[in-house]
C-alpha positions in Angstrom: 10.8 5.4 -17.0 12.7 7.7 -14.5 11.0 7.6 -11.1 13.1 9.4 -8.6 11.4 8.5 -4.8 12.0 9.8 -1.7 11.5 8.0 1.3 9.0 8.8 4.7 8.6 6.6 7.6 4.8 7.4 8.5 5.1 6.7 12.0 1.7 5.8 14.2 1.9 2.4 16.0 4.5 0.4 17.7 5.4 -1.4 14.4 6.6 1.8 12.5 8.3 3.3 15.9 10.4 -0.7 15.1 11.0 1.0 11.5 12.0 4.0 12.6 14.8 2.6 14.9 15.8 -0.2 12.2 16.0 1.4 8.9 17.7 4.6 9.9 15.8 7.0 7.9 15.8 10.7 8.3 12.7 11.5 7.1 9.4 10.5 9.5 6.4 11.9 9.7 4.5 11.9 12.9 0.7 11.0 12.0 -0.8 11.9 15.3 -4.2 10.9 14.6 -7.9 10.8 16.4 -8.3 7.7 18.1 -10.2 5.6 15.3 -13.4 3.8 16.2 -13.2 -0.1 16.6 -16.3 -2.3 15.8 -15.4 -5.8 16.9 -13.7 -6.5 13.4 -12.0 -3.6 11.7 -10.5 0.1 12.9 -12.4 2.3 10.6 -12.1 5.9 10.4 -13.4 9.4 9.2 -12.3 9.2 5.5 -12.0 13.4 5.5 -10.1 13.1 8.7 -7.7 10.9 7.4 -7.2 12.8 4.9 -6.2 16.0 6.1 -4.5 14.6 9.1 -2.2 13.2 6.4 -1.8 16.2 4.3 -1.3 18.2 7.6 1.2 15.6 8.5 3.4 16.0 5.1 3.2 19.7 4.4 5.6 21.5 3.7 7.7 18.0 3.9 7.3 16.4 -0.3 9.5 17.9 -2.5 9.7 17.0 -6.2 10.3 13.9 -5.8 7.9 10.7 -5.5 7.0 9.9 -1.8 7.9 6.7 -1.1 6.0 5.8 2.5 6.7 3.0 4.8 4.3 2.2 7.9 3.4 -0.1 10.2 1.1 -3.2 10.7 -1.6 -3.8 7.8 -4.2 -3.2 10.1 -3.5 0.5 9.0 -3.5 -0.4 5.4 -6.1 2.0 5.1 -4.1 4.7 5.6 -3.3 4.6 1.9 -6.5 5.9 1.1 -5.8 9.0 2.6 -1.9 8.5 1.1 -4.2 8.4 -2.8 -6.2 11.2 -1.6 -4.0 13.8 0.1 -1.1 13.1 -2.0 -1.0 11.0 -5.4 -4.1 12.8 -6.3 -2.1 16.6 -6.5 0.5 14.3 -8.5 -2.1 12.5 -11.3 -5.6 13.1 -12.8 -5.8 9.6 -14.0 -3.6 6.9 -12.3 -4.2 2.9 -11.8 -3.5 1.4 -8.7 -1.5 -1.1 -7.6 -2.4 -3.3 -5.2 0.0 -6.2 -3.7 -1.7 -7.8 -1.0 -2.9 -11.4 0.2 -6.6 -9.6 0.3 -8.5 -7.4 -1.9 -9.3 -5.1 0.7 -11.9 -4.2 -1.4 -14.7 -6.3 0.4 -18.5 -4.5 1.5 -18.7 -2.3 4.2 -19.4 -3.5 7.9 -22.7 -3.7 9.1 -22.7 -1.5 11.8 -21.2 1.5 9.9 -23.6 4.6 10.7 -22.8 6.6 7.8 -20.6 6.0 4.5 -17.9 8.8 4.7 -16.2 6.1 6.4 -13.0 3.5 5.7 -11.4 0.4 7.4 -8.5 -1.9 6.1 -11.2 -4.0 4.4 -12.4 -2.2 1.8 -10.6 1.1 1.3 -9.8 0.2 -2.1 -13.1 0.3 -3.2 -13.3 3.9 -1.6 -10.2 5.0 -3.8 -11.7 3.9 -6.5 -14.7 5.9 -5.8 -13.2 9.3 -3.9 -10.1 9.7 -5.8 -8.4 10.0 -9.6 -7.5 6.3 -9.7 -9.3 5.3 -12.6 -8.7 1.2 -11.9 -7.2 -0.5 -9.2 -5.3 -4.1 -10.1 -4.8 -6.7 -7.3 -1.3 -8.6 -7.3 -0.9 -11.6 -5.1 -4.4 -13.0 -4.3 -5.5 -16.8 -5.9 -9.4 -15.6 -4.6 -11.5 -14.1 -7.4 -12.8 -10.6 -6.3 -15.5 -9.0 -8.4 -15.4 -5.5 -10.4 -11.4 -5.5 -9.9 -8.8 -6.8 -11.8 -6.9 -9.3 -10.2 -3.2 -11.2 -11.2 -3.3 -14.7 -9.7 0.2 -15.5 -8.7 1.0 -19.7 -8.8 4.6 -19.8 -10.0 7.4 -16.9 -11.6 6.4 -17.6 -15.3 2.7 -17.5 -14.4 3.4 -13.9 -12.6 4.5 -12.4 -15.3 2.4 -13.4 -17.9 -0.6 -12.3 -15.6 0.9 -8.7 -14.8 2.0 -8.4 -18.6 -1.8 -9.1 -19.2 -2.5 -5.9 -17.0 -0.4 -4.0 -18.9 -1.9 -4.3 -22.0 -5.4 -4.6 -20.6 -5.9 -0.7 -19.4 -3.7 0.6 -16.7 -2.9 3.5 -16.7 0.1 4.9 -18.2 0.9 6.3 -14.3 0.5 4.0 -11.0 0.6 4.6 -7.6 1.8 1.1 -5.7 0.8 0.1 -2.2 2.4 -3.1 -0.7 0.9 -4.7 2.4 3.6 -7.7 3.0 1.2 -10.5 4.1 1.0 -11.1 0.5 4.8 -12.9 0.7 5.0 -16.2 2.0 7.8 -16.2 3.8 10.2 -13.7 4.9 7.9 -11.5 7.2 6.2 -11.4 10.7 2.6 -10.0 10.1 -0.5 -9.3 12.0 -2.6 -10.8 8.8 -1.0 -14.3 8.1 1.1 -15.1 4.7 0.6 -15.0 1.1 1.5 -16.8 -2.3 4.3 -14.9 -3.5 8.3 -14.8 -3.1 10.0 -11.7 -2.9 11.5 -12.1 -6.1 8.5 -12.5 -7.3 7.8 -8.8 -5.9 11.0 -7.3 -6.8 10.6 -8.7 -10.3 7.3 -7.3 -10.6 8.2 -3.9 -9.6 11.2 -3.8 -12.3 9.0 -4.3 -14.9 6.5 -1.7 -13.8 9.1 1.0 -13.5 10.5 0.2 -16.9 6.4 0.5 -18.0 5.0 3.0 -16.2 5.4 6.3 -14.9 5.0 5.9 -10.5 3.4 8.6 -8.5 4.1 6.9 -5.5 4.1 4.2 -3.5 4.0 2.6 0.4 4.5 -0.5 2.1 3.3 -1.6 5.1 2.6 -5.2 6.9 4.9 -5.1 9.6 3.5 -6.8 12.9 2.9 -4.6 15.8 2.2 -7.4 18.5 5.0 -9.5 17.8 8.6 -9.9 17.9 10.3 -8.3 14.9 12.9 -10.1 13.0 15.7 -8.9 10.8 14.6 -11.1 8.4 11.2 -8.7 8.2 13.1 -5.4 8.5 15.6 -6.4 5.5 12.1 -7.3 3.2 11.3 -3.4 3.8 14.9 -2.6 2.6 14.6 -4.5 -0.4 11.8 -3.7 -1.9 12.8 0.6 -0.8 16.0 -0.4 -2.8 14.5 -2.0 -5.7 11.9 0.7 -5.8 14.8 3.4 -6.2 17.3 1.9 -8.2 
């Protein structure tokens, strides 16, 4: 399927100020958020806040195309809730999501969370499933077993594919939106989250055979540390999975 993207550099921590300055791209939007709240374990935020801090970041800036987002660490992976909510939803009424990641981010909320109109990196995937149009959300990279989401165990190349062609035919949606956090690779990136299973290949293979499935309503990636030296190595990961994205 055609799916013509057009890039953003979301730009809010140290990490994606590296992206800005390494990839070169025109395009950045400036996500100058409230200060989020930090229990001890995760930053969580105001899920409406989020929200239209994004879409107030990005009016007036997404034209036809699909927005294709890179960020920083994947401490922020959260952000892509607000990414599903402010923007895929105006693009879909019924999309799967995609989720590559070495965690489900999909786990129970934290303890001391006052209220539920909440979200933190570990388990805003559960709140797109609940607050937005994605109808199912499929997990790409992690050998844990989560419950109430589909998952694609990833041990070797054959193994990948037969898995992911399994969620094909097993009901995702004829449109996707894809989020990338790249601690799910296992080599080839500096994170703040550890390593995964999976090679890029493995990812860029992937992603081929979703584009020639599926109709994509966009799409981020994110995992890039922001306390530690960045390497080429990481910055040319971004640029090949961008590049496979809009070939």
């Amino acid at each position: 399927m055609a799916n013509e993207f057009q890039p953003y550099i979301m730009v809010h921590d140290k990490a994606s100020e590296t992206l800005v300055e390494k990839l070169g791209l025109s395009d950045t939007i400036i996500l100058d958020i409230t200060q989020p709240h930090f229990n001890g374990k995760n930053i969580i935020y105001d899920k409406s806040k989020l929200t239209r801090q994004i879409v107030k970041s990005f009016k007036g800036k997404v034209n036809g195309k699909i927005p294709l987002v890179v960020y920083g660490s994947g401490s922020f992976h959260h952000y892509t809730y607000g990414l599903c909510k402010g923007l895929a939803d105006k693009r879909s009424q019924g999309y799967s999501y995609l989720h590559y990641d070495q965690h489900s981010d999909y786990g129970s909320r934290v303890d001391d969370r006052s209220f539920n109109n909440e979200v933190g990196c570990g388990d805003f995937v559960k709140e797109i499933l609940i607050d937005t149009h994605a109808i199912s959300a499929f997990l790409i990279g992690p050998t844990g077993i989560y419950p109430k989401i589909e998952r694609a165990k990833v041990r070797n190349h054959e193994n990948s594919f037969r898995k992911l062609q399994n969620l094909f035919n097993g009901g995702m949606s004829p449109e996707v939106y894809i989020s990338i956090d790249l601690d799910v690779l296992k080599e080839g990136m500096i994170t703040d989250w550890g390593m995964g299973t999976m090679s890029l290949n493995q990812i860029l293979d992937s992603l081929t055979k979703v584009k020639e499935r599926k109709k994509i309503i966009g799409a981020d990636i994110c995992g890039l540390s922001r306390n530690k030296t960045t390497d080429d190595t990481s910055i040319e990961t971004y640029r090949r999975i961008m590049g496979r994205l809009q070939e």
